[in-house]
PAZAPA-4460 file (N, C-alpha, C; in steps of 0.05 Angstrom, whole numbers, plus 32768, in hexadecimal, padded with zeros to 4 digits):
% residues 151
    n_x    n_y    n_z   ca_x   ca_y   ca_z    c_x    c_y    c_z   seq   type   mol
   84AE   8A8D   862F   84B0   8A71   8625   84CD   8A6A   8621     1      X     A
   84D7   8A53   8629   84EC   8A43   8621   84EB   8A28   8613     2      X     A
   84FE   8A29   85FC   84FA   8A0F   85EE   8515   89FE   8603     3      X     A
   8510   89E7   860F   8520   89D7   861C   8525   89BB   8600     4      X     A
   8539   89B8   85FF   8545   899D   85F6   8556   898D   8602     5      X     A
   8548   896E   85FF   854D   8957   8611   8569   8956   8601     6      X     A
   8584   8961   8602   8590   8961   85ED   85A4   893D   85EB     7      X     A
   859B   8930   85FC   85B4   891E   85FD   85AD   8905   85E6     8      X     A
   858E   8907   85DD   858B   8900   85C7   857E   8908   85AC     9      X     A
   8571   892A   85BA   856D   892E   859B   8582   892D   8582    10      X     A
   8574   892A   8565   8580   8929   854A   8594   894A   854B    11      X     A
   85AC   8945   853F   85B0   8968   8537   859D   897A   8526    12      X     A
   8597   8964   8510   8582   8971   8500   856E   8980   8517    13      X     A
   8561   896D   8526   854D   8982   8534   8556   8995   8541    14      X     A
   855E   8993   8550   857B   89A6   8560   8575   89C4   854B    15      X     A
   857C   89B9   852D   8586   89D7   8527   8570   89DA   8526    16      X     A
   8553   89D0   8510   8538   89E1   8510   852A   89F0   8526    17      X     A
   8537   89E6   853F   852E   89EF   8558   853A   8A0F   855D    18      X     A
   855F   8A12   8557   8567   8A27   8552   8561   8A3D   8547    19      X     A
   8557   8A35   852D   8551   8A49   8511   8536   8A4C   851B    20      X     A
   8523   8A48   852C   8505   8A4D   8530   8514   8A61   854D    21      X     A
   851E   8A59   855C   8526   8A65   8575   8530   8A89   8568    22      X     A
   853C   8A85   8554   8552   8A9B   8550   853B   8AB2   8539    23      X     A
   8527   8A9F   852D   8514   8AB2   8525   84FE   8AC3   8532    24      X     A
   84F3   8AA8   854A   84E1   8ABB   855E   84F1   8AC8   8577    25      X     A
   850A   8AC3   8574   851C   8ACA   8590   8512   8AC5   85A9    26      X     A
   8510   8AA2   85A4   850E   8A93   85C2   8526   8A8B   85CA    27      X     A
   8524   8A8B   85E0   8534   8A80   85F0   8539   8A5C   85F3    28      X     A
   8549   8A51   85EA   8553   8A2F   85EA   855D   8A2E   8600    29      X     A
   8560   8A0E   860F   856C   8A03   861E   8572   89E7   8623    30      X     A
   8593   89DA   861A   858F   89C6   8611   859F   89BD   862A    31      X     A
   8596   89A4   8633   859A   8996   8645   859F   897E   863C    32      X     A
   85B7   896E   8648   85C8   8953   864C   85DA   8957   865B    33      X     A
   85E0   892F   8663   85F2   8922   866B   860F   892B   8669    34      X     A
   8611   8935   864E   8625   8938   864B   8633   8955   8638    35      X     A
   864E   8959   863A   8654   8978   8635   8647   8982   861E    36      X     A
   8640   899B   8612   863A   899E   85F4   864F   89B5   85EA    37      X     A
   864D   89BF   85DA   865D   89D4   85D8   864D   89EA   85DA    38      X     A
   8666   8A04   85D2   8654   8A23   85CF   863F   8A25   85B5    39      X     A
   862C   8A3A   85C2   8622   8A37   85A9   8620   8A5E   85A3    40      X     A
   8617   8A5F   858C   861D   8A7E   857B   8610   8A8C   8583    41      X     A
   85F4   8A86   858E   85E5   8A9E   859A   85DD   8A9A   85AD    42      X     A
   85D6   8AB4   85BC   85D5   8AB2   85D9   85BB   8AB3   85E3    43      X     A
   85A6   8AA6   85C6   8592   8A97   85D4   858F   8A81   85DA    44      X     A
   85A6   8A73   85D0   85AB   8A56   85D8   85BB   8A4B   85E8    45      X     A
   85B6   8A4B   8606   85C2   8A3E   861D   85C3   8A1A   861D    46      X     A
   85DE   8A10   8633   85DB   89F4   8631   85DE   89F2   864F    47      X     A
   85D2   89DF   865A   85D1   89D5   8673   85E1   89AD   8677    48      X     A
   85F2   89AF   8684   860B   899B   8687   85FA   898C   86A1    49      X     A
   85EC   8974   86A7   85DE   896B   86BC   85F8   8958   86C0    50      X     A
   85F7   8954   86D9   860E   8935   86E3   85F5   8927   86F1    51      X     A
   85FA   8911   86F1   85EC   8900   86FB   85E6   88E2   86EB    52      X     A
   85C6   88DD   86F4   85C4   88C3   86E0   85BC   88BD   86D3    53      X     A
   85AF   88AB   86C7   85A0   88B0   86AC   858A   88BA   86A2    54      X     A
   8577   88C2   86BA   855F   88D5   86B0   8567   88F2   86C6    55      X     A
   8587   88F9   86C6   8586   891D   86D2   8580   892F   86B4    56      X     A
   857F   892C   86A3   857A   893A   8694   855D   8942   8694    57      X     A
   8552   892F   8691   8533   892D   8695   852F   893B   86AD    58      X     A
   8534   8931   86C7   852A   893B   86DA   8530   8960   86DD    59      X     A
   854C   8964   86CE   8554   8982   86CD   853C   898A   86C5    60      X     A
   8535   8985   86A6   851F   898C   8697   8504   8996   869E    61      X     A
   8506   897D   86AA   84E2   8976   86C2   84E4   8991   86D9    62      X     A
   84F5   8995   86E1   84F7   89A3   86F9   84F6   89C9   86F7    63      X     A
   84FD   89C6   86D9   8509   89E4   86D3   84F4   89EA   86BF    64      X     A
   84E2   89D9   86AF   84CC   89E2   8691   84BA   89E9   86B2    65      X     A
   84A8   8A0A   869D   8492   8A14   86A3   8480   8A0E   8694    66      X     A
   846C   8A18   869E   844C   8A10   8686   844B   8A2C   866C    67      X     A
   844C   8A1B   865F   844F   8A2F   8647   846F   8A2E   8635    68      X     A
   847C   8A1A   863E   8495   8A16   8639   848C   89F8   8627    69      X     A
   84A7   8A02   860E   84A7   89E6   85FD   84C3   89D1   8601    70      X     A
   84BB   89BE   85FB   84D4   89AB   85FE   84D5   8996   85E7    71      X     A
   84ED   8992   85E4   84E9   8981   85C8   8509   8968   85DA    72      X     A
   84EE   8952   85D7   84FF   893E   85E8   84EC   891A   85D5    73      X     A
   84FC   8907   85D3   84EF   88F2   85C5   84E6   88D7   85E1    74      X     A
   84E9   88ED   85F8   84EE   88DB   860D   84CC   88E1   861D    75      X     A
   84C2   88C9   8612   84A0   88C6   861D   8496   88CA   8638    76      X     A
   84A7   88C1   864D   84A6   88C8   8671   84A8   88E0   8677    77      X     A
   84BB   88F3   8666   84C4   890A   866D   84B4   8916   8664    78      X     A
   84A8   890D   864B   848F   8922   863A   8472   8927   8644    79      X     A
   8472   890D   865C   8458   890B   8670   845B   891E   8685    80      X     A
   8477   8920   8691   847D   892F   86A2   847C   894F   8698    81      X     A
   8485   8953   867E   8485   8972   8670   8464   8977   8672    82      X     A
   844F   896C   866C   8433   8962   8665   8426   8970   867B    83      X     A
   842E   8964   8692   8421   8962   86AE   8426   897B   86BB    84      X     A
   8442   898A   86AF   844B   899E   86BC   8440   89C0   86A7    85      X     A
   8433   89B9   8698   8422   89C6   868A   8435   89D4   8674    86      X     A
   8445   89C6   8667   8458   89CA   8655   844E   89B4   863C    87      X     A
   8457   89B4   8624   8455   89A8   860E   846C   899B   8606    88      X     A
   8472   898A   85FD   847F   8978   85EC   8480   8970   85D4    89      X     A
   8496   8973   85C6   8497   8968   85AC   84B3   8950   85A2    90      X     A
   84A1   8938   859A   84C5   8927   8594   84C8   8939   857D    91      X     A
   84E5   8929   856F   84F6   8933   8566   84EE   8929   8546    92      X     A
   84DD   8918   8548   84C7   8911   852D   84B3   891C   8524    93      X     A
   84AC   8931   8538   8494   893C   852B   8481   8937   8548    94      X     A
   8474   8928   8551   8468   8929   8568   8461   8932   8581    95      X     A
   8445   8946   8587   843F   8951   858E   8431   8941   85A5    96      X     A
   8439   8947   85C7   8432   893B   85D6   8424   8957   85EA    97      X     A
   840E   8950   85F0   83FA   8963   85FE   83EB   8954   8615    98      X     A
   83DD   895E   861D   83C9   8951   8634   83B8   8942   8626    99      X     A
   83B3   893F   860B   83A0   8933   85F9   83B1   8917   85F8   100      X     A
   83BD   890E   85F6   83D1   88F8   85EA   83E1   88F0   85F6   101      X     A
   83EB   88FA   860A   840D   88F4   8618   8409   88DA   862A   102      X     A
   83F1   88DA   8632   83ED   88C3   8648   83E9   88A8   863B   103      X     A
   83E2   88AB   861D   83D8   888E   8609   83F8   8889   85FE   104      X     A
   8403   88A7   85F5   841E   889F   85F4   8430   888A   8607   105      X     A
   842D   8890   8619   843F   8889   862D   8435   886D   862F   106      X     A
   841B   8869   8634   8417   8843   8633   841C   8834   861C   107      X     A
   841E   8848   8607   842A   883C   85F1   8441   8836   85F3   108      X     A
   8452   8842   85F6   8470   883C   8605   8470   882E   8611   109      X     A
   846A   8824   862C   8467   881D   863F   8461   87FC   862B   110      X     A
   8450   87FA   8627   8444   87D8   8614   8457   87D9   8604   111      X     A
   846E   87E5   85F4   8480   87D7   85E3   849A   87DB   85ED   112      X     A
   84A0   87E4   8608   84B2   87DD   861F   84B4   87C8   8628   113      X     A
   8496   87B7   8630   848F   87A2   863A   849C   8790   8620   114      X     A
   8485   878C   860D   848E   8783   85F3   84AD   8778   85EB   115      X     A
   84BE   8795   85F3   84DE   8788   85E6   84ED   8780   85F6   116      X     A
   84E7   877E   8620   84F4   8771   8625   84E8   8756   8629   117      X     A
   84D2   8748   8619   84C1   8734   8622   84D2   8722   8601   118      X     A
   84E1   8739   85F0   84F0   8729   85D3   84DB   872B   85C6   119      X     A
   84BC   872F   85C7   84B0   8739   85AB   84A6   874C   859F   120      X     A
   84B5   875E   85A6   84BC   8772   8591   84DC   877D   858A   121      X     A
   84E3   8783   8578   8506   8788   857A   8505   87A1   856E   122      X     A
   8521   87B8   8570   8524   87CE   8562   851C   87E4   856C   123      X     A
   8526   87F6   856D   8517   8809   8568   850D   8823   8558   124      X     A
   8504   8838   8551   8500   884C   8546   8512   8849   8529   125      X     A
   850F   884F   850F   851E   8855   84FD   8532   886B   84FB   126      X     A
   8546   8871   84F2   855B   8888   84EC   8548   889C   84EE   127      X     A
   8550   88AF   84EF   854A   88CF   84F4   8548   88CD   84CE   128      X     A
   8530   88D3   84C3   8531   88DD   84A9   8524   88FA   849E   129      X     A
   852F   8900   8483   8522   891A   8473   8500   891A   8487   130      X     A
   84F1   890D   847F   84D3   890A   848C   84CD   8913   84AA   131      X     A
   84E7   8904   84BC   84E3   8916   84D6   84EA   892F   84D8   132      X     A
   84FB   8936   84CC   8509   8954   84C7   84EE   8969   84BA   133      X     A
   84DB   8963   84AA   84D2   896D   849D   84AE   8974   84B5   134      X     A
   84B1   895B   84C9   8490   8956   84D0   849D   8966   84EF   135      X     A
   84B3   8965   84F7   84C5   8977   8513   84BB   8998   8503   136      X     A
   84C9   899B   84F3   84C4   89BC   84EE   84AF   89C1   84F0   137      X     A
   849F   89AD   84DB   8481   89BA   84D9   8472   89B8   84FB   138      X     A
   846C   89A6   8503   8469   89AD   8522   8472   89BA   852D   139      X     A
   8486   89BC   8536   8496   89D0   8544   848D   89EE   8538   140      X     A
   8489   89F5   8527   847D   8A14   851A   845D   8A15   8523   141      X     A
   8449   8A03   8522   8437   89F9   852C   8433   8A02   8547   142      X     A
   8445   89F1   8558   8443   89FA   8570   8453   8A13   857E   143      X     A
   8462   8A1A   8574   846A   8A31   8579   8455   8A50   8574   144      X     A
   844D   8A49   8563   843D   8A62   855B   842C   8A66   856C   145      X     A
   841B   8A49   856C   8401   8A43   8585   8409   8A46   85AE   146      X     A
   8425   8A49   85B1   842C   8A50   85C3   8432   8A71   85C6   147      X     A
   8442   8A7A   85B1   843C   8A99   85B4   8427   8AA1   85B5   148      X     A
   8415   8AA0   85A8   83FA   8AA8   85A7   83F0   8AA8   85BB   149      X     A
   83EF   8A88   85C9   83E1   8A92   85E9   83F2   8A9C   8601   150      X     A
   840C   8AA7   85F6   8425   8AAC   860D   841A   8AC6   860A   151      X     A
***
């Protein structure tokens, strides 16, 4: 199993809970973006540098997750694509995307896409807070466990 991160917008906060779970069950991370990251301390944590355009990260992602592999990405297309490719998803809020949900997700998206470029709806998502930090771990331990188990 590999934990993949969409890294060009996850939170740091999540970033690290993802670490400190990686470095207790000694999984293997892999964070993928657009753009450079730095070193990181252990050498279960690799970064992958994509060039290209605005969804090569994603498509890196898409192309390289196996089934049985987790990804923690807030990006709903990619999480259909992680879905389909018999891998799991989790945003960076806490949300757990499976073959049960990912497809209602996604038209959910999809209708408040429509929505904000039609001007009625504005904004998006709130700050990264204590509450996502707290509902990310607890899933993420959740599903991690329930992935070893059947790995």
């Amino acid at each position: 199993m590999i934990i993949w991160i969409d890294a060009d917008a996850c939170p740091r906060l999540a970033r690290e809970i993802v670490f400190k779970a990686a470095e207790r069950l000694q999984l293997p991370v892999c964070l993928v973006a657009n753009q450079p990251m730095g070193r990181h301390h252990s050498p279960l944590i690799t970064s992958v540098h994509v060039h290209g355009g605005f969804d090569a990260a994603d498509d890196h992602i898409a192309q390289q997750v196996a089934p049985g592999d987790l990804v923690i990405t807030a990006d709903i297309p990619l999480a259909a694509r992680i879905v389909s490719a018999g891998a799991l998803a989790i945003d960076p809020r806490g949300d757990l995307y499976d073959a049960s949900n990912v497809n209602e997700r996604l038209s959910m998206r999809d209708l408040l896409a429509d929505l904000r470029n039609d001007g009625l709806v504005a904004g998006g998502p709130p700050p990264f807070g204590a509450n996502d930090r707290k509902r990310f771990a607890a899933t993420l331990d959740r599903t991690l466990t329930r992935l070893i188990r059947l790995g």
